[in-house]
N, CA, C and O atoms as a DFTB+ gen file, in Angstrom:
444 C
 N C O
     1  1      18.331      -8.420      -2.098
     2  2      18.109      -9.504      -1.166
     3  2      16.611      -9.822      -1.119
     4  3      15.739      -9.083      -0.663
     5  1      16.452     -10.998      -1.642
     6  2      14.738     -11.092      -1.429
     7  2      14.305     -11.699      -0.200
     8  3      15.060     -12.305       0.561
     9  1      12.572     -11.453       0.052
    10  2      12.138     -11.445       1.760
    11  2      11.325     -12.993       1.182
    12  3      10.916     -13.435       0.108
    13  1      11.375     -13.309       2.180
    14  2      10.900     -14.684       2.064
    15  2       9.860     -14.602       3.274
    16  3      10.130     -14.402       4.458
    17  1       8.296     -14.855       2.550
    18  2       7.241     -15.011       3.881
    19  2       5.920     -16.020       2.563
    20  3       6.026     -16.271       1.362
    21  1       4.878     -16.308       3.529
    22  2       3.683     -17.302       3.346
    23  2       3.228     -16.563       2.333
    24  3       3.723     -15.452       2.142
    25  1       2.177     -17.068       1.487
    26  2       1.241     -16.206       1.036
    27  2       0.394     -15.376       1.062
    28  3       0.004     -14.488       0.303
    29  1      -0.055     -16.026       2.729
    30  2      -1.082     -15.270       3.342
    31  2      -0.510     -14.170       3.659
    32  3      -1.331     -13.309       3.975
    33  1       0.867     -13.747       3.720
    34  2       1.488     -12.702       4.686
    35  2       1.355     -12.050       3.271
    36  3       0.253     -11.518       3.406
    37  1       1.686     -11.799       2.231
    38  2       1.953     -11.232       0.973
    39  2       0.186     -10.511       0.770
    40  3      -0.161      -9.331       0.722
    41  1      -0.647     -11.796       0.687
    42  2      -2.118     -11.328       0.520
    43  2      -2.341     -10.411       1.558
    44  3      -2.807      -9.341       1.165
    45  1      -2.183     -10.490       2.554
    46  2      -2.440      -9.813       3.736
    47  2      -1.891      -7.958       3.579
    48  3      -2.543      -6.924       3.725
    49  1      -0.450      -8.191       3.230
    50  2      -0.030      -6.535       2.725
    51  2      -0.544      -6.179       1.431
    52  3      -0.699      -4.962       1.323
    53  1      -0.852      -6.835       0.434
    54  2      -1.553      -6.234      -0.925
    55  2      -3.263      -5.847      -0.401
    56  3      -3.666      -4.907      -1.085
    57  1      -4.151      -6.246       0.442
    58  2      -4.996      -6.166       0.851
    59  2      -5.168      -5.057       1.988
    60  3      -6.240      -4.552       2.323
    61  1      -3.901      -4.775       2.520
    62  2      -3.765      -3.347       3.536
    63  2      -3.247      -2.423       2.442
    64  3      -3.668      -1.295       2.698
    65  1      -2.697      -2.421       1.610
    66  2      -2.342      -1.584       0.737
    67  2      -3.492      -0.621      -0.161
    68  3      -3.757       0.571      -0.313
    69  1      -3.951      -1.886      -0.614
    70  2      -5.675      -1.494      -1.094
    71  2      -6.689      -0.455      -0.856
    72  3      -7.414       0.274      -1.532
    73  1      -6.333      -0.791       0.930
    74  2      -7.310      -0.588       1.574
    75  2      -7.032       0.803       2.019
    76  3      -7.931       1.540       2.425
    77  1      -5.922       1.122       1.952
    78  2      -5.105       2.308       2.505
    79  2      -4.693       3.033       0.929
    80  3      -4.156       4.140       0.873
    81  1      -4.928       2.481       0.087
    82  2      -5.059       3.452      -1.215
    83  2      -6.054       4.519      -1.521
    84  3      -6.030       5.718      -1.797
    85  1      -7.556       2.919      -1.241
    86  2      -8.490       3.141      -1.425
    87  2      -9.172       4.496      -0.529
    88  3      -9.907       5.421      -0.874
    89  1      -8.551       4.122       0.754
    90  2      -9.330       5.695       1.854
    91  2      -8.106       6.891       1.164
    92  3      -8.722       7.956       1.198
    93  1      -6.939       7.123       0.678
    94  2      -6.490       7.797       0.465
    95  2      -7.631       8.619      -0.916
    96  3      -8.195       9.713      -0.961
    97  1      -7.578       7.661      -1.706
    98  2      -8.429       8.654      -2.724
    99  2      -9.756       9.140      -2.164
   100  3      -9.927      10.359      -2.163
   101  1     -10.649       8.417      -1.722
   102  2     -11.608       8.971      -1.165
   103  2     -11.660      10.559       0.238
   104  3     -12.595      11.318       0.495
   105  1     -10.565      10.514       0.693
   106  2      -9.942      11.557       1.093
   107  2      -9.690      13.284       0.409
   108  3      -9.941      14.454       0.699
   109  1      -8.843      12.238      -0.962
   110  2      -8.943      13.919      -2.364
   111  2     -10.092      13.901      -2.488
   112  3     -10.525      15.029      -2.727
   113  1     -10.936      13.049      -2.436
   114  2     -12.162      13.211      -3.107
   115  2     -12.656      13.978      -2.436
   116  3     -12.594      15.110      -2.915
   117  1     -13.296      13.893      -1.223
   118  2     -13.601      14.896       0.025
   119  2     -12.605      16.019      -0.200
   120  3     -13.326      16.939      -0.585
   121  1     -11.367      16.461      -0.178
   122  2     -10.497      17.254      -0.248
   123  2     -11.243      18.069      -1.161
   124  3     -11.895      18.986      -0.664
   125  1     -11.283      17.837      -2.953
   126  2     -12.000      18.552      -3.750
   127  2     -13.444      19.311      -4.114
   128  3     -13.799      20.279      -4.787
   129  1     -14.174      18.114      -3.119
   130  2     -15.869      18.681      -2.532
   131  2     -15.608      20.180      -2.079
   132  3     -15.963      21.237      -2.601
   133  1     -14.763      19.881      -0.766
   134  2     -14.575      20.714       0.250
   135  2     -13.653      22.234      -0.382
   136  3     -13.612      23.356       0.122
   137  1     -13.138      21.830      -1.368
   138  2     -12.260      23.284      -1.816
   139  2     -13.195      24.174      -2.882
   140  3     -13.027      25.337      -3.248
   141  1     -14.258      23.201      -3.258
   142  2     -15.312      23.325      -4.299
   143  2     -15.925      24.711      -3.514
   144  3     -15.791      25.860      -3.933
   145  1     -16.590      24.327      -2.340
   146  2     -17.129      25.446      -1.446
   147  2     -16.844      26.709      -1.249
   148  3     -17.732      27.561      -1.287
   149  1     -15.391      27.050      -0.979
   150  2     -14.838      28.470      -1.066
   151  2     -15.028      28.939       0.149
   152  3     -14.425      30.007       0.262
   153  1     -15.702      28.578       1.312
   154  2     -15.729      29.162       2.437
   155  2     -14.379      28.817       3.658
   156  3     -13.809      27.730       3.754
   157  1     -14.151      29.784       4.321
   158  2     -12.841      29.793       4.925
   159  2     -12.657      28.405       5.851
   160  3     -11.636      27.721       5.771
   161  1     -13.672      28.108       6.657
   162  2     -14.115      26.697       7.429
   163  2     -14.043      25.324       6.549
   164  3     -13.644      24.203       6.866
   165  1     -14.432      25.690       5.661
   166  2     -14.257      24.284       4.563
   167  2     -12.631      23.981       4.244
   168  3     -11.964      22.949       4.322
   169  1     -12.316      25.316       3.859
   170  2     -10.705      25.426       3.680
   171  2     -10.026      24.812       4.032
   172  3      -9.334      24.028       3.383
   173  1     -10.033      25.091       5.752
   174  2      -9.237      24.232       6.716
   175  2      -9.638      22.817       6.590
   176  3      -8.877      21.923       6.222
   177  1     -10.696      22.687       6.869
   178  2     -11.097      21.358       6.642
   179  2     -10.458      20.609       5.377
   180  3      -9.777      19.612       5.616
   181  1     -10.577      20.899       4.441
   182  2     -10.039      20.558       3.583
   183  2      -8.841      20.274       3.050
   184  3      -8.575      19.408       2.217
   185  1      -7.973      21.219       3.687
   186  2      -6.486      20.941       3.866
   187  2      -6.121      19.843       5.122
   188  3      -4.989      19.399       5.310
   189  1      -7.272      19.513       5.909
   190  2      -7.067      18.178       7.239
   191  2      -7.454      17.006       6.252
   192  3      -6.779      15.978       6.308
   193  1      -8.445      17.090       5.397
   194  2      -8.539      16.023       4.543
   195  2      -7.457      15.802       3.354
   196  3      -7.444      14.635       2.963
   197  1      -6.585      16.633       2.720
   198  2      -5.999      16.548       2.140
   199  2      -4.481      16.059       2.795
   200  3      -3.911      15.119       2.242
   201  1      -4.102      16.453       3.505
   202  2      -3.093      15.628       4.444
   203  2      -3.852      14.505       5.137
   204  3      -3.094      13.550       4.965
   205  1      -4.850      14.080       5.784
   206  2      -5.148      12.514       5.721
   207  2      -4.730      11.825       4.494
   208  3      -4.255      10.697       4.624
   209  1      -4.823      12.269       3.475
   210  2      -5.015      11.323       2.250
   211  2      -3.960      11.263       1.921
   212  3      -3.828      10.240       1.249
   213  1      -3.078      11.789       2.003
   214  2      -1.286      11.858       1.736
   215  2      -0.174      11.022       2.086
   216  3       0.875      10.588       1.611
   217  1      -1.417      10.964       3.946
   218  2      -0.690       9.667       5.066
   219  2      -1.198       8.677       4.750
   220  3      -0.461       7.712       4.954
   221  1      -2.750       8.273       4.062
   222  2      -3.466       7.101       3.793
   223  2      -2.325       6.514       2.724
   224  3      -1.779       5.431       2.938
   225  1      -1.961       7.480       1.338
   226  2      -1.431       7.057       0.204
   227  2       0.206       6.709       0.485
   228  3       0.702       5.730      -0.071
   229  1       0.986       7.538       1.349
   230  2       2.109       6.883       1.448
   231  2       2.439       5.513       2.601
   232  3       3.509       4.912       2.697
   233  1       1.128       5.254       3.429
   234  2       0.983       4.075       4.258
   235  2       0.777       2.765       3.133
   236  3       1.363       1.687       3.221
   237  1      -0.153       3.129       2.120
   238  2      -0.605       2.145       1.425
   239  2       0.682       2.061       0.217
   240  3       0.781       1.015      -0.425
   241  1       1.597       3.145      -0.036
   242  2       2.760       2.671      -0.632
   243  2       4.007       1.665      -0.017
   244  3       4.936       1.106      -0.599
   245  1       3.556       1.695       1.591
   246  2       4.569       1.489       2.057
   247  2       4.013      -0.190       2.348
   248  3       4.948      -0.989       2.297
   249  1       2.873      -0.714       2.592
   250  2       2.375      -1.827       2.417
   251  2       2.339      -2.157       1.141
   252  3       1.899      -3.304       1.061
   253  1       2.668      -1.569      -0.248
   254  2       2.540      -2.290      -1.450
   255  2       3.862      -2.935      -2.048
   256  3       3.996      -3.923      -2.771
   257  1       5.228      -1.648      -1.264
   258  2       6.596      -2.142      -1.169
   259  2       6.788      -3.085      -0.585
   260  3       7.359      -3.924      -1.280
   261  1       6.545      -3.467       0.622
   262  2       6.221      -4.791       1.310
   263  2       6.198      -5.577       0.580
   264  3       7.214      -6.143       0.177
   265  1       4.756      -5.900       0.111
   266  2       4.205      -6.872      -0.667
   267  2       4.681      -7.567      -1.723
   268  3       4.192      -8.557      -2.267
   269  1       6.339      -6.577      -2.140
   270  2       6.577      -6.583      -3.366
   271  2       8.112      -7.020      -2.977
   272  3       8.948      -7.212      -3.861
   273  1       8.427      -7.168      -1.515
   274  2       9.981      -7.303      -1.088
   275  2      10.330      -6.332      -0.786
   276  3      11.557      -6.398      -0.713
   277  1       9.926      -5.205      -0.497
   278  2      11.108      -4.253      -0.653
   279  2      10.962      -3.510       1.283
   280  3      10.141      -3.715       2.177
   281  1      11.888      -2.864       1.218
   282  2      12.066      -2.389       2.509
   283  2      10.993      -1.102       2.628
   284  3      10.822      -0.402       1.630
   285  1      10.282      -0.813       3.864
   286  2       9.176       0.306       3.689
   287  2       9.401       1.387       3.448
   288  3       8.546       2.017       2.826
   289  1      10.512       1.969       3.802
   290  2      10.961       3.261       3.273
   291  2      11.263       3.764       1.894
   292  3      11.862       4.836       1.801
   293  1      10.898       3.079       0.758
   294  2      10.298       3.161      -0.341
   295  2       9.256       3.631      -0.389
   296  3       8.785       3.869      -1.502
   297  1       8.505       3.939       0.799
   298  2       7.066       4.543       0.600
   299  2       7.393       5.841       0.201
   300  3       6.471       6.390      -0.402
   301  1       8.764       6.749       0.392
   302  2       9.088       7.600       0.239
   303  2       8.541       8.114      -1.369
   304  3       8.328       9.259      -1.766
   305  1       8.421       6.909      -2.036
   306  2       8.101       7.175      -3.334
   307  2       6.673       7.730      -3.622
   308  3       6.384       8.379      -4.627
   309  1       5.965       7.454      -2.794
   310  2       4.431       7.977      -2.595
   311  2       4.525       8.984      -2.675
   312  3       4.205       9.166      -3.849
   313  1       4.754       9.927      -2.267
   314  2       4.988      11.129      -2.055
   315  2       5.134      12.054      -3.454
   316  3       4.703      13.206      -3.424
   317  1       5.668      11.595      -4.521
   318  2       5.262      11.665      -6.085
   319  2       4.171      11.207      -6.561
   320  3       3.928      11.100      -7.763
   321  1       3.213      10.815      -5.375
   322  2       1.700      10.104      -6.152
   323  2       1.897       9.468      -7.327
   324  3       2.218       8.283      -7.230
   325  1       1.803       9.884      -8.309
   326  2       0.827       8.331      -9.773
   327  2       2.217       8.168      -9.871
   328  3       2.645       7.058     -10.188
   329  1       3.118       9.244      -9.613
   330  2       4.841       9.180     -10.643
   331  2       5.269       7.870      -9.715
   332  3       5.285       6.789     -10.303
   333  1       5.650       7.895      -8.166
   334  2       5.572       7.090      -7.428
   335  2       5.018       5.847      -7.306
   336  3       5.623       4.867      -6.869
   337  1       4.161       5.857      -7.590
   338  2       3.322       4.119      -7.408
   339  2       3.376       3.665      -8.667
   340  3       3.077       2.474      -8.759
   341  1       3.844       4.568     -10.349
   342  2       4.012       3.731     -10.877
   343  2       5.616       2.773     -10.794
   344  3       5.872       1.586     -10.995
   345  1       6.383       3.854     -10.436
   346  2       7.555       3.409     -10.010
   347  2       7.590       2.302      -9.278
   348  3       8.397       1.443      -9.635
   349  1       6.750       2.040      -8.096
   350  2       6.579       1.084      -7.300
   351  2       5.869      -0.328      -7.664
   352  3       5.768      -1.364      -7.006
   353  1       5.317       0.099      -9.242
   354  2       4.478      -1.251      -9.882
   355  2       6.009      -2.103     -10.578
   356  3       6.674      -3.082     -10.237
   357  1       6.090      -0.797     -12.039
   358  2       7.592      -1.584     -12.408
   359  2       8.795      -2.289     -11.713
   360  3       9.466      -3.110     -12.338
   361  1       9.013      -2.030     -10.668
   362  2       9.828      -2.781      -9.573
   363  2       9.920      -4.121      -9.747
   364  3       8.727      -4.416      -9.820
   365  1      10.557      -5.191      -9.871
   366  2      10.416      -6.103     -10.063
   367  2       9.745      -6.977      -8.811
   368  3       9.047      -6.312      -8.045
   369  1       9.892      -8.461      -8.513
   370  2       9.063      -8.688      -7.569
   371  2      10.283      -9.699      -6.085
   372  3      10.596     -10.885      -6.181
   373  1      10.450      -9.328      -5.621
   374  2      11.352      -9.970      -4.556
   375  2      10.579     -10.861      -3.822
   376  3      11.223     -11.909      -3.774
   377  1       9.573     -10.976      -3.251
   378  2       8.998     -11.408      -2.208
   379  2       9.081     -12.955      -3.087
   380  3       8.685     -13.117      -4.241
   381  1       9.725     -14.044      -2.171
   382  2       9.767     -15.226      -2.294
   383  2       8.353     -15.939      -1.726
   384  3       8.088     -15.784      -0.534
   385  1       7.687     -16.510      -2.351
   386  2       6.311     -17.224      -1.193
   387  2       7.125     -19.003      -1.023
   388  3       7.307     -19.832      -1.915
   389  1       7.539     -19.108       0.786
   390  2       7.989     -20.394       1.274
   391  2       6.976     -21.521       0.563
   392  3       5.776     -21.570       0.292
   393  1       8.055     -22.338       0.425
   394  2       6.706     -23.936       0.468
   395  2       6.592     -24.240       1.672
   396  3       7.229     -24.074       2.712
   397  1       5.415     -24.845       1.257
   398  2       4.674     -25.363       2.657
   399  2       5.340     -26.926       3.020
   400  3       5.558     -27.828       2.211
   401  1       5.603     -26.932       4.615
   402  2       6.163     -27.953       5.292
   403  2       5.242     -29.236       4.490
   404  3       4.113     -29.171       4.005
   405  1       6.009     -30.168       4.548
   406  2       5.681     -31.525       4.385
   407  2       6.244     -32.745       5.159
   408  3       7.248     -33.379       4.834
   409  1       5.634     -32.924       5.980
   410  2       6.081     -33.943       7.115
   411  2       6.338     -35.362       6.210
   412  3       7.492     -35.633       5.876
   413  1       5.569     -35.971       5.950
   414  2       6.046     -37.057       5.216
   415  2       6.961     -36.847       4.008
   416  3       7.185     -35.637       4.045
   417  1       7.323     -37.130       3.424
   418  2       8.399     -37.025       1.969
   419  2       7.767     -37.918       1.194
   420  3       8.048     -37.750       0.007
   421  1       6.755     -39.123       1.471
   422  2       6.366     -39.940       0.539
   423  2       4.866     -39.369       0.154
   424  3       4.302     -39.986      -0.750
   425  1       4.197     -38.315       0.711
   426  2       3.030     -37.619       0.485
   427  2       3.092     -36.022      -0.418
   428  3       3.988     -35.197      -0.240
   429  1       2.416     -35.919      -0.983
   430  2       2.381     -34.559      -1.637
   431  2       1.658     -33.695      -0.763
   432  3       1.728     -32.504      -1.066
   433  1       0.969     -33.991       0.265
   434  2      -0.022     -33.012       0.952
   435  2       0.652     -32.549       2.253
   436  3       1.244     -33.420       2.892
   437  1       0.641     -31.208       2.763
   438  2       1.288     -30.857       3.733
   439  2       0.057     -31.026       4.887
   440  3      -1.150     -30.809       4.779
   441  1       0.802     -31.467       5.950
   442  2      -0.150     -31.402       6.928
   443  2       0.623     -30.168       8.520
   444  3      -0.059     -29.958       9.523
């Protein structure tokens, strides 16, 4: 069943998706600094950054399913990281983008 919304609504979830990818990796990244260290305090820490980045990456799967039509609980697929989001690229694309209203019928421009 495909979802039918604006463009802006589509740009809008590929752009939270991004954005919520993007802090996810930067998260491992910190995660791996922090395990680099070896001290017991970093540890923990590091395992709080490594579960941030888990919730960043399956939030930003679940805004990329969106984006793509699909229902959010597909984010479930995140959770397999690269195996997951590539899964979530090949997907085909559902999301219908509406045309824009046109009040006149004898004009091409929507107002």
């Amino acid at each position: 069943m495909p979802v039918y919304g604006t463009l802006e609504q589509k740009k809008l979830l590929q752009k939270h998706s991004n954005i919520k990818v993007l802090a996810a990796v930067a998260f491992h990244v910190l995660y791996m600094v922090l395990v680099s260290v070896r001290s017991p305090s970093a540890l923990i820490l590091a395992l709080l950054f490594a579960l941030c980045g888990l919730v960043f990456w399956i939030a930003g799967a679940a805004d990329y399913a969106g984006s793509k039509g699909y229902p959010r609980y597909y984010c479930a697929l995140g959770i397999f990281t690269c195996l997951g989001l590539f899964v979530l690229i090949v997907l085909p694309n559902r999301f219908i983008v509406e045309d824009p209203k046109v009040d006149d019928a004898m004009s091409n421009y929507p107002r």
